[in-house]
C-alpha positions as CSV (number, residue, x, y, z in Angstrom):
1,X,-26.0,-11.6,-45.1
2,X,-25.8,-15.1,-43.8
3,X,-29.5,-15.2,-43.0
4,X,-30.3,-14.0,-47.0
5,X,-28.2,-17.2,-47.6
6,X,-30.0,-19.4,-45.2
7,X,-33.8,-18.4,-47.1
8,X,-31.4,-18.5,-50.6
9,X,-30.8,-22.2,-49.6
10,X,-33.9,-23.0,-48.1
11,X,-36.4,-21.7,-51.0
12,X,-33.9,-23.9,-53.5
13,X,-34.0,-27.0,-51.4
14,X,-38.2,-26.8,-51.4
15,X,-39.0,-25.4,-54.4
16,X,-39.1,-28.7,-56.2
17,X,-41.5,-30.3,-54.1
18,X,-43.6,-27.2,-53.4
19,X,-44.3,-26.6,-56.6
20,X,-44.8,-30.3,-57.9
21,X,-47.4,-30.5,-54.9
22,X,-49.3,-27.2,-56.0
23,X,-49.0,-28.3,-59.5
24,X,-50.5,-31.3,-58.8
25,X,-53.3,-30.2,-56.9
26,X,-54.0,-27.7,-60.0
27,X,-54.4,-30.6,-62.1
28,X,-56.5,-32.3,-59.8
29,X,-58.7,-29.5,-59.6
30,X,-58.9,-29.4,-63.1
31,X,-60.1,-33.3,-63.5
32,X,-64.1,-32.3,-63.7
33,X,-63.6,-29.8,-66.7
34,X,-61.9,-32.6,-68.5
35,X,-64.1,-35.4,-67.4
36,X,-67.2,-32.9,-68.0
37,X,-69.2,-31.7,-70.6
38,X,-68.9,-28.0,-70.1
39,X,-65.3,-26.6,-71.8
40,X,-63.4,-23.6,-71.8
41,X,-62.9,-21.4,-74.9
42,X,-60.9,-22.7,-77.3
43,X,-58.9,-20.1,-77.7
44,X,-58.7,-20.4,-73.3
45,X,-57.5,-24.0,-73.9
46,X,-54.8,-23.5,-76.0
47,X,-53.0,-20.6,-74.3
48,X,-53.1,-22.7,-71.0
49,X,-52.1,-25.3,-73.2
50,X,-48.9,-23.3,-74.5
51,X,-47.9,-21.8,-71.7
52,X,-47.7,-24.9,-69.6
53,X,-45.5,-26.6,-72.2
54,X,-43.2,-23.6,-71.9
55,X,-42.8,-23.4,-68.1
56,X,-42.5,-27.1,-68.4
57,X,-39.5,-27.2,-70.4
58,X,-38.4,-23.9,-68.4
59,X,-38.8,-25.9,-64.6
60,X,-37.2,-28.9,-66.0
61,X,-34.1,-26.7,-67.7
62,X,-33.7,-25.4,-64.3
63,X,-33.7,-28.7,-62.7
64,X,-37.1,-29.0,-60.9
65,X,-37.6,-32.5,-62.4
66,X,-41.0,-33.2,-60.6
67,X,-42.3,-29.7,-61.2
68,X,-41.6,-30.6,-64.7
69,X,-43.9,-33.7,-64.7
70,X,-46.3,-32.0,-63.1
71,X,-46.3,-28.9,-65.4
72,X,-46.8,-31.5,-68.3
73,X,-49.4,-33.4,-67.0
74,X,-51.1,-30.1,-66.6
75,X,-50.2,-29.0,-70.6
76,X,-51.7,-32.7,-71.8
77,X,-54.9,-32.1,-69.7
78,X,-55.0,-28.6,-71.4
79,X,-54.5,-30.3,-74.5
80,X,-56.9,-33.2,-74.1
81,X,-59.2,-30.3,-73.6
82,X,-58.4,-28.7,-77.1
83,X,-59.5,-31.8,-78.6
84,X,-62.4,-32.6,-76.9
85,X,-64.1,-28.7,-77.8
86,X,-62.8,-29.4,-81.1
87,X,-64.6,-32.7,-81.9
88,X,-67.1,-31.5,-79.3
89,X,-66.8,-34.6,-76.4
């Protein structure tokens, strides 16, 4: 029991930065398809678009501030990308 508690405490201490670091990286990774001239689908776009909004406002409810901020950088990318297959940049 006190070992389940231990991970419990560990995994909630971590998460934060774990995830702001792989979030970050994702968004990194995602720089030449913004900066490019190839595009996802539209309709690709906007779902990543939507759903990173929502798990950004879901991390930061939760109180994973810096996951947040990387969440949203991720959703404005996503959403740069929108416009950019839209007025075809």
């Amino acid at each position: 029991m006190l070992e389940s508690l231990l991970q419990l405490v560990f995994i909630a201490k971590y998460a934060d930065p774990i995830f702001f670091i792989s979030v970050v990286l994702l968004d990194i990774a995602f720089l030449p398809t913004l900066l490019g001239k190839h595009k996802p689908a539209l309709h690709t776009s906007i779902l990543f678009a939507i759903i990173l909004t929502v798990l950004t406002v879901t991390v930061y409810s939760i109180g994973l501030q810096w996951s947040a901020i990387g969440q949203g950088v991720g959703a404005l990318m996503w959403s740069i990308t929108i416009f950019q297959k839209r007025l075809k940049i």
